[in-house]
PDB file of N, CA, C and O in Angstrom:
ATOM      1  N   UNK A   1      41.213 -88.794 -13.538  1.00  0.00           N
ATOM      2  CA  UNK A   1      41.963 -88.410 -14.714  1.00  0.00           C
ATOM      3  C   UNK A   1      43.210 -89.284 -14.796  1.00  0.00           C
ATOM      4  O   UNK A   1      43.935 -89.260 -13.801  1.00  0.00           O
ATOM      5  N   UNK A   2      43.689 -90.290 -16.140  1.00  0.00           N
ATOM      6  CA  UNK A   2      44.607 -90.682 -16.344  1.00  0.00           C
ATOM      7  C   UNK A   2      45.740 -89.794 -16.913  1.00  0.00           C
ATOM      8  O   UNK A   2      45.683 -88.698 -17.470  1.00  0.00           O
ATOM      9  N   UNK A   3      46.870 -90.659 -16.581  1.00  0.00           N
ATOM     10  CA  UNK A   3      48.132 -89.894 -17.062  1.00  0.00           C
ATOM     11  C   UNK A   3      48.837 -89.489 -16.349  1.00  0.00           C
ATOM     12  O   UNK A   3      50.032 -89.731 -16.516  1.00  0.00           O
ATOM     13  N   UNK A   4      48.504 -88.880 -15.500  1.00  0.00           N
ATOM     14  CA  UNK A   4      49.356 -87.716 -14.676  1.00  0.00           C
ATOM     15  C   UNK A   4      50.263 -88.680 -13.663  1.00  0.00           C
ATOM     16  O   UNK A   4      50.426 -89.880 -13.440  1.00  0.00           O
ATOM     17  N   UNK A   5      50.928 -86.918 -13.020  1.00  0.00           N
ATOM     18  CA  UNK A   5      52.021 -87.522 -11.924  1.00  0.00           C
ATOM     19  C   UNK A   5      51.383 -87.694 -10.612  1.00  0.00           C
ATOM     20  O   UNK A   5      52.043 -88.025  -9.627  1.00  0.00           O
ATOM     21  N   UNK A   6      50.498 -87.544 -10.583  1.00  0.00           N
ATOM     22  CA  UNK A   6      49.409 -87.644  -9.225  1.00  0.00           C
ATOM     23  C   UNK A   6      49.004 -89.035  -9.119  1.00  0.00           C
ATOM     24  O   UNK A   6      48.489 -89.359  -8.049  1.00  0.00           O
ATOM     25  N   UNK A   7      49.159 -90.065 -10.165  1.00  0.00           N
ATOM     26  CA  UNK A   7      48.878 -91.434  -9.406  1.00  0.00           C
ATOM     27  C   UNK A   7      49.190 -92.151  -8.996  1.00  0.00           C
ATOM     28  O   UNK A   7      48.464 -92.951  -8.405  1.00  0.00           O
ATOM     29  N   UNK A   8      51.040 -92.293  -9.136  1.00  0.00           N
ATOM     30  CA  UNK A   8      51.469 -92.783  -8.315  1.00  0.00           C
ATOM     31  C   UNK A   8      51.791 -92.418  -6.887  1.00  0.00           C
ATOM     32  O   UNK A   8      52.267 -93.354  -6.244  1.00  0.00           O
ATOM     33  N   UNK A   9      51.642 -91.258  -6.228  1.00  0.00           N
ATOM     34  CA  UNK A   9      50.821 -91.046  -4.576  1.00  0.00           C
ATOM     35  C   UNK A   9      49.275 -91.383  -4.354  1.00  0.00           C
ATOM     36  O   UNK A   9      48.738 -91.414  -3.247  1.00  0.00           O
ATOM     37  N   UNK A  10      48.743 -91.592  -5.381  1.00  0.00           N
ATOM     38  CA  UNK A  10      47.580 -92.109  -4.639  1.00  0.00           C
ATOM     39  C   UNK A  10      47.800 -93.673  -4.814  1.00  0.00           C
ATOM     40  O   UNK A  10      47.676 -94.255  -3.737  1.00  0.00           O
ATOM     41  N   UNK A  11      48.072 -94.447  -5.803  1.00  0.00           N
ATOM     42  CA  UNK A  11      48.336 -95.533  -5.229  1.00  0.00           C
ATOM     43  C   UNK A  11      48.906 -95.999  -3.821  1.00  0.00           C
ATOM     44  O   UNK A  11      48.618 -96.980  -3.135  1.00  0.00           O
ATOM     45  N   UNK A  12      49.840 -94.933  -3.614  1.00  0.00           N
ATOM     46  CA  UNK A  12      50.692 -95.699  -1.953  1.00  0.00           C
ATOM     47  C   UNK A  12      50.079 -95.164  -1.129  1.00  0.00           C
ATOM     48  O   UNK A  12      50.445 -94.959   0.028  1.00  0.00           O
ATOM     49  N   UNK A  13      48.745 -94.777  -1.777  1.00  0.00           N
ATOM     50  CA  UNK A  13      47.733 -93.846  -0.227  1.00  0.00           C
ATOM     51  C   UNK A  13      47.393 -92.598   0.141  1.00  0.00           C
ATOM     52  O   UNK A  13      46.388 -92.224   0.745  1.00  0.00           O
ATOM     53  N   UNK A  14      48.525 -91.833  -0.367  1.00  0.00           N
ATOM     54  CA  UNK A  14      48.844 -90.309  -0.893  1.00  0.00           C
ATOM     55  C   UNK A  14      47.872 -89.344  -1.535  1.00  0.00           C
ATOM     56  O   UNK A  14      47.661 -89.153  -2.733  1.00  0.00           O
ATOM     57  N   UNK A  15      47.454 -88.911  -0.721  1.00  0.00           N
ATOM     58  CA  UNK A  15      46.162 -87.955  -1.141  1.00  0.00           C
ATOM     59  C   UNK A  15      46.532 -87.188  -2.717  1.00  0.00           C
ATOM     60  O   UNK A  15      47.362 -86.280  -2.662  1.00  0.00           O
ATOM     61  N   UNK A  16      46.035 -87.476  -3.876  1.00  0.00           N
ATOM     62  CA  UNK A  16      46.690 -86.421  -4.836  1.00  0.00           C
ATOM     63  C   UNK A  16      45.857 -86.081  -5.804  1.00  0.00           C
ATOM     64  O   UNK A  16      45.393 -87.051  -6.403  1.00  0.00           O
ATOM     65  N   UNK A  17      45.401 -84.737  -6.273  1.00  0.00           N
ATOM     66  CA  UNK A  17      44.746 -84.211  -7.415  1.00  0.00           C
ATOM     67  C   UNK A  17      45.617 -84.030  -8.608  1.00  0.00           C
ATOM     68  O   UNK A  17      46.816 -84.237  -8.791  1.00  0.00           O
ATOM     69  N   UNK A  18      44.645 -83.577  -9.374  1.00  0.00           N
ATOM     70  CA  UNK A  18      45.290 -82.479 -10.813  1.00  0.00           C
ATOM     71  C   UNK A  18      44.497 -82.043 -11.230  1.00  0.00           C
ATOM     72  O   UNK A  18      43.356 -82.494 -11.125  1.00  0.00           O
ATOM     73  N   UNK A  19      44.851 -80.836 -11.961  1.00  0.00           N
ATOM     74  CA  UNK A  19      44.000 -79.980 -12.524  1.00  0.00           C
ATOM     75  C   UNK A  19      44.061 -79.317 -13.820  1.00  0.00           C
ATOM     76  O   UNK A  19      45.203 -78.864 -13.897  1.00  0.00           O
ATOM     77  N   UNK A  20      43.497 -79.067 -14.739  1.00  0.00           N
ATOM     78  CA  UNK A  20      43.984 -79.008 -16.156  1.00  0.00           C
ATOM     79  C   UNK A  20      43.480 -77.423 -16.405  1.00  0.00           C
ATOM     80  O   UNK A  20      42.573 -76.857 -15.796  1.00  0.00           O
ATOM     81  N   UNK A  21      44.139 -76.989 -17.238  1.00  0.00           N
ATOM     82  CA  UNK A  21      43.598 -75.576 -17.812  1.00  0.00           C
ATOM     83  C   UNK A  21      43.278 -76.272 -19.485  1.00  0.00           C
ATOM     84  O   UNK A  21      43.110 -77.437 -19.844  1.00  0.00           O
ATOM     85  N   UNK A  22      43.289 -74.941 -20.267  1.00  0.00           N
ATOM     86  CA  UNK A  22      43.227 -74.470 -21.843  1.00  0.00           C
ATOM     87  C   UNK A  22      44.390 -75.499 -22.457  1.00  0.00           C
ATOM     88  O   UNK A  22      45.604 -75.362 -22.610  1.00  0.00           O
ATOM     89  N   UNK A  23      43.209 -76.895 -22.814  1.00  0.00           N
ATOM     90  CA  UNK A  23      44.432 -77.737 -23.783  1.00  0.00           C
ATOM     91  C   UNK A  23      44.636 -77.592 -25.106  1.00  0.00           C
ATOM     92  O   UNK A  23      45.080 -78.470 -25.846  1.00  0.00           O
ATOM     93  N   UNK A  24      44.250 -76.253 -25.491  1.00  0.00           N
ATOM     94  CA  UNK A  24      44.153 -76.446 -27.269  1.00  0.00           C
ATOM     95  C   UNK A  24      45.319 -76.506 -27.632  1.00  0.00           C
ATOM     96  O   UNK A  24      45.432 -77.141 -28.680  1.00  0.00           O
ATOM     97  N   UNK A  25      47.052 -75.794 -26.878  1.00  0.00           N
ATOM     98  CA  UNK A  25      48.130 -76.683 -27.424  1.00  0.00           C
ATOM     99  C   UNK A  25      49.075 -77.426 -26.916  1.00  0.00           C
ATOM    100  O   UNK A  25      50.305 -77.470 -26.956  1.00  0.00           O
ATOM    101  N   UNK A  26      48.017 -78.134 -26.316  1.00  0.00           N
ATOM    102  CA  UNK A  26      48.721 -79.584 -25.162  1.00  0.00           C
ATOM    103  C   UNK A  26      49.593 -80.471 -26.574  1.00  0.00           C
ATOM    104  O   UNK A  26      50.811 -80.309 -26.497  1.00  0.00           O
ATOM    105  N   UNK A  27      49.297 -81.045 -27.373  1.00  0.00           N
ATOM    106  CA  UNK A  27      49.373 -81.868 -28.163  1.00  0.00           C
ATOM    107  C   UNK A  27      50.519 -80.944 -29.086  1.00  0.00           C
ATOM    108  O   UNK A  27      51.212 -81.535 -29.914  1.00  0.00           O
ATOM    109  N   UNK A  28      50.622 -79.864 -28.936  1.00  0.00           N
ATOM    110  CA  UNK A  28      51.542 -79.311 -30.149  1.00  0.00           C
ATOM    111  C   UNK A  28      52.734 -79.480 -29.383  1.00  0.00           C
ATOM    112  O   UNK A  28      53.711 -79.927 -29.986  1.00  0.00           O
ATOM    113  N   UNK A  29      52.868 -79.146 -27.883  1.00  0.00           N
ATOM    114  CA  UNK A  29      54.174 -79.066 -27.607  1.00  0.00           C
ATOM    115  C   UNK A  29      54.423 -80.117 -26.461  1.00  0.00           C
ATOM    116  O   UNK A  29      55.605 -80.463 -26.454  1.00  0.00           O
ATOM    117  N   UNK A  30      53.860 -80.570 -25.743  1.00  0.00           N
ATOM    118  CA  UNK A  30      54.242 -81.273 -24.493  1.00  0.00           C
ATOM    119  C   UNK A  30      54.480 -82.579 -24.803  1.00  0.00           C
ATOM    120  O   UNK A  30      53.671 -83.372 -25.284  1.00  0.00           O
ATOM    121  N   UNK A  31      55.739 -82.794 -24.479  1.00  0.00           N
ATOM    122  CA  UNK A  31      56.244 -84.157 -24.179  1.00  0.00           C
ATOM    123  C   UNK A  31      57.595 -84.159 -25.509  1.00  0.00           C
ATOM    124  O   UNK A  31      58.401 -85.081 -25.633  1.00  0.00           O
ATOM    125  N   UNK A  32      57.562 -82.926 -26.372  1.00  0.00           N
ATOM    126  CA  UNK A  32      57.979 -82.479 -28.103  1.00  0.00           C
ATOM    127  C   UNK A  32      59.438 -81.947 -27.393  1.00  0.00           C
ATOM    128  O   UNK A  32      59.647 -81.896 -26.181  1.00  0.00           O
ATOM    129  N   UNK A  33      60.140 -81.665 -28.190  1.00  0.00           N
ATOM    130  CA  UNK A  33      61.275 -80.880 -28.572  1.00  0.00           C
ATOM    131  C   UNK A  33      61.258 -79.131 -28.236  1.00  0.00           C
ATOM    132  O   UNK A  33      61.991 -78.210 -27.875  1.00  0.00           O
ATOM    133  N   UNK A  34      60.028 -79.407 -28.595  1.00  0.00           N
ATOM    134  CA  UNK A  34      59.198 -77.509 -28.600  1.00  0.00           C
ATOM    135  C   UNK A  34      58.700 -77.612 -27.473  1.00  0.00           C
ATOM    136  O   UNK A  34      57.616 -77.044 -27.611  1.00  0.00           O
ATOM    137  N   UNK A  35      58.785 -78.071 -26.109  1.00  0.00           N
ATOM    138  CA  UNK A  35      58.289 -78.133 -25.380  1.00  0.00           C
ATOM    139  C   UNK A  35      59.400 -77.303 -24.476  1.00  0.00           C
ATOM    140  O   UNK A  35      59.838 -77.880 -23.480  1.00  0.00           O
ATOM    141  N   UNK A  36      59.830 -76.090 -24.757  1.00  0.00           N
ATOM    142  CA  UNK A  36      60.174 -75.383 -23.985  1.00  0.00           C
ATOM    143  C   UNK A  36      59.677 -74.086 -23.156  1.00  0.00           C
ATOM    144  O   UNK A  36      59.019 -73.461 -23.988  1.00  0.00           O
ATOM    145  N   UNK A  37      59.655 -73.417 -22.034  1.00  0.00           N
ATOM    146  CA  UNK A  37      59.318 -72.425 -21.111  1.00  0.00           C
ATOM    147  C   UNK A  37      58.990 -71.004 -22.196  1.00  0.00           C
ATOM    148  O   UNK A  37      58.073 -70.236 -21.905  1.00  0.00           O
ATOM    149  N   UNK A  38      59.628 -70.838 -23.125  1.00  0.00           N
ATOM    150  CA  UNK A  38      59.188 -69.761 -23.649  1.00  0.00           C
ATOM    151  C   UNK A  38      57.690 -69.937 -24.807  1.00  0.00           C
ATOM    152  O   UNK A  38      57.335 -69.095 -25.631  1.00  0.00           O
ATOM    153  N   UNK A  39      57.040 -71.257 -24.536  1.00  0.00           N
ATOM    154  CA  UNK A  39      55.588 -71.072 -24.786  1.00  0.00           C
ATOM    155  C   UNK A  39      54.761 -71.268 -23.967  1.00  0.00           C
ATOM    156  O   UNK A  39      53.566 -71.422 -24.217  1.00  0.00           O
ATOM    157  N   UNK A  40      55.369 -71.297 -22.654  1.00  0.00           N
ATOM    158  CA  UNK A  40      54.211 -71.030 -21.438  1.00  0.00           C
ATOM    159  C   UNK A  40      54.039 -70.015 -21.326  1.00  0.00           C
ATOM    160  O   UNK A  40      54.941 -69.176 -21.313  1.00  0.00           O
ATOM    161  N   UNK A  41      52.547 -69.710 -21.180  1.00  0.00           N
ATOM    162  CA  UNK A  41      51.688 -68.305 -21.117  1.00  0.00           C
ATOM    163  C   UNK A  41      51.418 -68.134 -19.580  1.00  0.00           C
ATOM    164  O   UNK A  41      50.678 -68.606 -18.717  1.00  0.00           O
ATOM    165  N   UNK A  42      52.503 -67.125 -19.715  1.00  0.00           N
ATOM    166  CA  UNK A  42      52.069 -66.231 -18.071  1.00  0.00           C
ATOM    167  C   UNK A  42      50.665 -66.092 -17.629  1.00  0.00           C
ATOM    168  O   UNK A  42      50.359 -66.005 -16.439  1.00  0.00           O
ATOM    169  N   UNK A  43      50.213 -66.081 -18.148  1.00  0.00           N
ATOM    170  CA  UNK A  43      48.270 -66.334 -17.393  1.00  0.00           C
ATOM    171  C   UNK A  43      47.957 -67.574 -17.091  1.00  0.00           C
ATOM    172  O   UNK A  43      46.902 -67.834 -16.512  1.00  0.00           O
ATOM    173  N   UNK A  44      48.787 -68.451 -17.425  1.00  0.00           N
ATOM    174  CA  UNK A  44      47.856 -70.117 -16.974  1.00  0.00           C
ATOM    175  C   UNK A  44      48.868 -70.155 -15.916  1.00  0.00           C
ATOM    176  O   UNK A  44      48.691 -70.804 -14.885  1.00  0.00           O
ATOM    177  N   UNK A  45      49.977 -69.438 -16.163  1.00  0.00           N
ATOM    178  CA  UNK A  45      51.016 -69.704 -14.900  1.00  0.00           C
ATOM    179  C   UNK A  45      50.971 -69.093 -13.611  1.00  0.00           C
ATOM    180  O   UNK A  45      51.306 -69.549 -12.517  1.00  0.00           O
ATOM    181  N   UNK A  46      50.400 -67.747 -13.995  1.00  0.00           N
ATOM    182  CA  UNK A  46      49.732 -67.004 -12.637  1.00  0.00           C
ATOM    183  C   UNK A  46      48.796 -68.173 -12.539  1.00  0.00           C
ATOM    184  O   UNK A  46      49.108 -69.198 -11.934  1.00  0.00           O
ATOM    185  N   UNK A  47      47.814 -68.030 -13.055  1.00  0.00           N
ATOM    186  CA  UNK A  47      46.324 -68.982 -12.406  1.00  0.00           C
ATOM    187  C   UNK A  47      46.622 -70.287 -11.911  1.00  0.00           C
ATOM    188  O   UNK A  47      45.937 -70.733 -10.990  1.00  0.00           O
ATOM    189  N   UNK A  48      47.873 -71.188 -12.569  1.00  0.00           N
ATOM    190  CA  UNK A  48      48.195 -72.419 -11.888  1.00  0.00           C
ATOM    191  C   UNK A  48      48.485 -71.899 -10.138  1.00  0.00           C
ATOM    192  O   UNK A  48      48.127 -72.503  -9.127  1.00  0.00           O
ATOM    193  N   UNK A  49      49.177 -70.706 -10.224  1.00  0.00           N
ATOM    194  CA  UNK A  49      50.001 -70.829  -8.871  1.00  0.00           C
ATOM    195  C   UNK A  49      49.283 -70.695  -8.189  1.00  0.00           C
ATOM    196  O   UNK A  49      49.385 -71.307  -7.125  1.00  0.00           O
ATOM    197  N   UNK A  50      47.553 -69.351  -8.545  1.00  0.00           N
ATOM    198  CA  UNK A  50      46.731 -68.971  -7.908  1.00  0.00           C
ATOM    199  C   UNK A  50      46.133 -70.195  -7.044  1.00  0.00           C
ATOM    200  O   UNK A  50      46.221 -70.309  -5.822  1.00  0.00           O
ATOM    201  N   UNK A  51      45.536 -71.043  -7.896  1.00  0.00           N
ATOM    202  CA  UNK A  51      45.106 -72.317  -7.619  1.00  0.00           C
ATOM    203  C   UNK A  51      45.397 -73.298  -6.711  1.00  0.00           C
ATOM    204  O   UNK A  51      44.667 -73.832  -5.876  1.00  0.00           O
ATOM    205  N   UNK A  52      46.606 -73.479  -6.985  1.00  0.00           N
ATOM    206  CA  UNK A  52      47.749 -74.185  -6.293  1.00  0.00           C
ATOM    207  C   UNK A  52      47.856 -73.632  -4.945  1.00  0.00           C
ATOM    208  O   UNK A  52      47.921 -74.446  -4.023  1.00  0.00           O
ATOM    209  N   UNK A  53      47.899 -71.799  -4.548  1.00  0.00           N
ATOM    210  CA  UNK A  53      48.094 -71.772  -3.380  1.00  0.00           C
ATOM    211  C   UNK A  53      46.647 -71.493  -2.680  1.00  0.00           C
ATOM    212  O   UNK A  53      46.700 -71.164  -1.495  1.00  0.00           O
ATOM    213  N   UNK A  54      45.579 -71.573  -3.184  1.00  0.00           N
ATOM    214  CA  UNK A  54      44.051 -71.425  -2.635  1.00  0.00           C
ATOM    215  C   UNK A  54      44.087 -73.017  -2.132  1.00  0.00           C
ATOM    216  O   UNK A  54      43.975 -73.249  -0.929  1.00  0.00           O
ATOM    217  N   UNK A  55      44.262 -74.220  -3.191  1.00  0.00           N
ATOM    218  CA  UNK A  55      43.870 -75.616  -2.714  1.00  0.00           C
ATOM    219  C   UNK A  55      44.618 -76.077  -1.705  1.00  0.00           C
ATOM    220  O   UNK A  55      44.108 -76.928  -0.977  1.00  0.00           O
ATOM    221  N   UNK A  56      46.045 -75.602  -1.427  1.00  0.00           N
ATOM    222  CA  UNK A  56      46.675 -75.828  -0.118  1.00  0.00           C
ATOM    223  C   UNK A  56      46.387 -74.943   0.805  1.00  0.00           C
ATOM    224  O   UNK A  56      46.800 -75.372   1.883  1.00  0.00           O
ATOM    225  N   UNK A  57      45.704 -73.559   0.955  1.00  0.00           N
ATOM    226  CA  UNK A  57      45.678 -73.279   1.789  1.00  0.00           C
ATOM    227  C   UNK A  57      43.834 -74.371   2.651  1.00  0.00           C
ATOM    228  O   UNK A  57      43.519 -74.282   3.838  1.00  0.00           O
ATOM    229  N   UNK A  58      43.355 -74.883   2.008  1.00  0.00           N
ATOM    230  CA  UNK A  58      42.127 -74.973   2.433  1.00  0.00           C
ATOM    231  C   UNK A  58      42.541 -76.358   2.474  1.00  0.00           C
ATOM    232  O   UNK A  58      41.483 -76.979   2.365  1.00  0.00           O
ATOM    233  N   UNK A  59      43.229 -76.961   2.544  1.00  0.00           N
ATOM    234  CA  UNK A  59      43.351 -78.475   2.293  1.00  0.00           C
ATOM    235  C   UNK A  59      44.071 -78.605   4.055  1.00  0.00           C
ATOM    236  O   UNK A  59      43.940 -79.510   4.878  1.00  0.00           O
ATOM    237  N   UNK A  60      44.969 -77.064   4.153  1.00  0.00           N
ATOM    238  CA  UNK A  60      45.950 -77.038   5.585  1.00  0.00           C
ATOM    239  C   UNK A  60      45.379 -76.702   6.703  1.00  0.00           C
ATOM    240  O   UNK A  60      45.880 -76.722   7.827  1.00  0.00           O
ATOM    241  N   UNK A  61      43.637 -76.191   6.194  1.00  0.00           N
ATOM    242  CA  UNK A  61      43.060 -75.842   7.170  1.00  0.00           C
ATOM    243  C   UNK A  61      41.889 -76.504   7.511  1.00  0.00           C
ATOM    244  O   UNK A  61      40.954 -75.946   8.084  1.00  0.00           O
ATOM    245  N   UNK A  62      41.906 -77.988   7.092  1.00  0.00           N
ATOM    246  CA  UNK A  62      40.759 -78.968   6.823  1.00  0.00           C
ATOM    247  C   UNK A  62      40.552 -79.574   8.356  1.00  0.00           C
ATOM    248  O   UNK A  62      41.510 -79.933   9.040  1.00  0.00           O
ATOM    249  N   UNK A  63      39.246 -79.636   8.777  1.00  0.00           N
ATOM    250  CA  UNK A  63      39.369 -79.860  10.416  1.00  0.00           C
ATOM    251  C   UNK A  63      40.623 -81.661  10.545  1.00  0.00           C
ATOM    252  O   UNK A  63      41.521 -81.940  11.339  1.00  0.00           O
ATOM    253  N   UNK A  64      40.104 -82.353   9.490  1.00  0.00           N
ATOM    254  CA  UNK A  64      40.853 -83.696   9.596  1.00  0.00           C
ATOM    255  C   UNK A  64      41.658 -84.037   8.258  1.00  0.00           C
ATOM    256  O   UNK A  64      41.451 -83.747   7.079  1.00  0.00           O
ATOM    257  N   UNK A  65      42.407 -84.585   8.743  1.00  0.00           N
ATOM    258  CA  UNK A  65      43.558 -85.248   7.394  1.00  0.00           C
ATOM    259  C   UNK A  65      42.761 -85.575   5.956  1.00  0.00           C
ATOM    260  O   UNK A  65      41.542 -85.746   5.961  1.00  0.00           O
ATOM    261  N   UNK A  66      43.541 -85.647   4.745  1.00  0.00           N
ATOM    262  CA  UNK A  66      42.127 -86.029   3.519  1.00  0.00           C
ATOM    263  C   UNK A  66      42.278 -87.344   4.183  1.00  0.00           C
ATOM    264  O   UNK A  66      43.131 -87.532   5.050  1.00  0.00           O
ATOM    265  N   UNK A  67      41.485 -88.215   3.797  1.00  0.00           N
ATOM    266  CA  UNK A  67      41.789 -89.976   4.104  1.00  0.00           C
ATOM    267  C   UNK A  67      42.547 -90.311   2.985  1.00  0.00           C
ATOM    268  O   UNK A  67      42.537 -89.823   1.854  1.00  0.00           O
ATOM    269  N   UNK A  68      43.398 -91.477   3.605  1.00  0.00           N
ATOM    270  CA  UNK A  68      44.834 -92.038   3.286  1.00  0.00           C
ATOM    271  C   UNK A  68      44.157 -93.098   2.970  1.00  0.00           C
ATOM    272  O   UNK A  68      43.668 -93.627   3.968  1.00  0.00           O
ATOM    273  N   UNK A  69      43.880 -93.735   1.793  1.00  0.00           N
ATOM    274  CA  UNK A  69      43.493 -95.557   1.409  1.00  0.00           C
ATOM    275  C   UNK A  69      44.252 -95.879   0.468  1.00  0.00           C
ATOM    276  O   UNK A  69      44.282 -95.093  -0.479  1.00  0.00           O
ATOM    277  N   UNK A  70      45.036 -97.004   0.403  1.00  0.00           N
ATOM    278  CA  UNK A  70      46.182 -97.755  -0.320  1.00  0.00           C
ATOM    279  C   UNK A  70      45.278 -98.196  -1.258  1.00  0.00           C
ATOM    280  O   UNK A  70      44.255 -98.429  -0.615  1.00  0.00           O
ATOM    281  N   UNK A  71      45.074 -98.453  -2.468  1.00  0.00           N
ATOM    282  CA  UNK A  71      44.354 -98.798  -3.458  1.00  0.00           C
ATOM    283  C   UNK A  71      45.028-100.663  -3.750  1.00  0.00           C
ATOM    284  O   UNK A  71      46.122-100.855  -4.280  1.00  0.00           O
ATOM    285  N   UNK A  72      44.599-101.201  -3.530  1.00  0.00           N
ATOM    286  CA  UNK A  72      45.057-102.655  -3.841  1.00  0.00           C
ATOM    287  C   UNK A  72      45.417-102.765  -5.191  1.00  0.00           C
ATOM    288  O   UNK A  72      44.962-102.315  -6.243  1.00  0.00           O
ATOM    289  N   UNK A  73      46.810-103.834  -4.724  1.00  0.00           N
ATOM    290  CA  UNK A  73      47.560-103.657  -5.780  1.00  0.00           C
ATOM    291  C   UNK A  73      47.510-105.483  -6.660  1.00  0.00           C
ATOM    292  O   UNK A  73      48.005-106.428  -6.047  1.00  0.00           O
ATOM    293  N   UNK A  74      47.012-105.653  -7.756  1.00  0.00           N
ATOM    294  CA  UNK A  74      46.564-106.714  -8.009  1.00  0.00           C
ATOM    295  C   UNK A  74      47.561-107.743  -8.229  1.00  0.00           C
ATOM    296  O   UNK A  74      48.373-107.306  -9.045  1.00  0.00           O
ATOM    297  N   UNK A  75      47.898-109.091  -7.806  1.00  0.00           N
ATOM    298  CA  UNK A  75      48.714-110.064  -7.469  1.00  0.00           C
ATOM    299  C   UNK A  75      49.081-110.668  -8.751  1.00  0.00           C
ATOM    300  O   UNK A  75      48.149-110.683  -9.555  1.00  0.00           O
ATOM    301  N   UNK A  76      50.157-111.157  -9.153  1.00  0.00           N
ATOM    302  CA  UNK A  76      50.490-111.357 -10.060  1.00  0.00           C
ATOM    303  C   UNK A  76      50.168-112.716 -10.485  1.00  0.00           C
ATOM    304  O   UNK A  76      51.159-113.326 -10.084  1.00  0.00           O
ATOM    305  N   UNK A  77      49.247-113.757 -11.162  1.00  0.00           N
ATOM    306  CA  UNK A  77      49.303-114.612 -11.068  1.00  0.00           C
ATOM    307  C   UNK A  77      49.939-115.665 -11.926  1.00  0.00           C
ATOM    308  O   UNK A  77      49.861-115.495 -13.142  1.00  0.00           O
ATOM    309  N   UNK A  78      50.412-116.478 -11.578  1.00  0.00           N
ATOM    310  CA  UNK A  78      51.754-117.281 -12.292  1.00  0.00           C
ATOM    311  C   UNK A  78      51.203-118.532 -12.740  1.00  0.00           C
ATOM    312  O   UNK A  78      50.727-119.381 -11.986  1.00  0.00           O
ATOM    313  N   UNK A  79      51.299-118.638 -14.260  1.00  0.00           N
ATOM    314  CA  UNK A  79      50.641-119.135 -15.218  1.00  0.00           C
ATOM    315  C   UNK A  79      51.071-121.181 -14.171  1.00  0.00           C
ATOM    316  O   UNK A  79      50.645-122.227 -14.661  1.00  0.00           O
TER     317      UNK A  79
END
């Protein structure tokens, strides 16, 4: 998934997900003016946290580390 704040830790190697809920009003408010806390819906916010603390707990109890790979970073080449 593009976009998110999760790719710049996986570029430097950094194990990182995301996860999306109900986007029908992604586009009305995020990133807007109206993009304030009193149109977040307490149910995606319980279920984010739910989520959030199920995938760390199973991620903390993983027999080995996730694997760490630096994604190559492409060289700039000079005309």
């Amino acid at each position: 998934m593009g976009g998110s704040d999760h790719q710049s830790f996986e570029a430097a190697g950094v194990p990182g997900f995301a996860v999306q809920q109900d986007l029908s009003e992604y586009r009305l408010t995020h990133h807007s003016q109206s993009d304030t806390l009193d149109k977040a819906k307490e149910a995606d916010l319980i279920q984010g946290a739910q989520v959030l603390a199920v995938t760390a707990l199973r991620v903390a109890n993983l027999p080995e580390l996730l694997p760490r790979t630096k994604k190559a970073v492409e060289e700039k080449k000079e005309p």
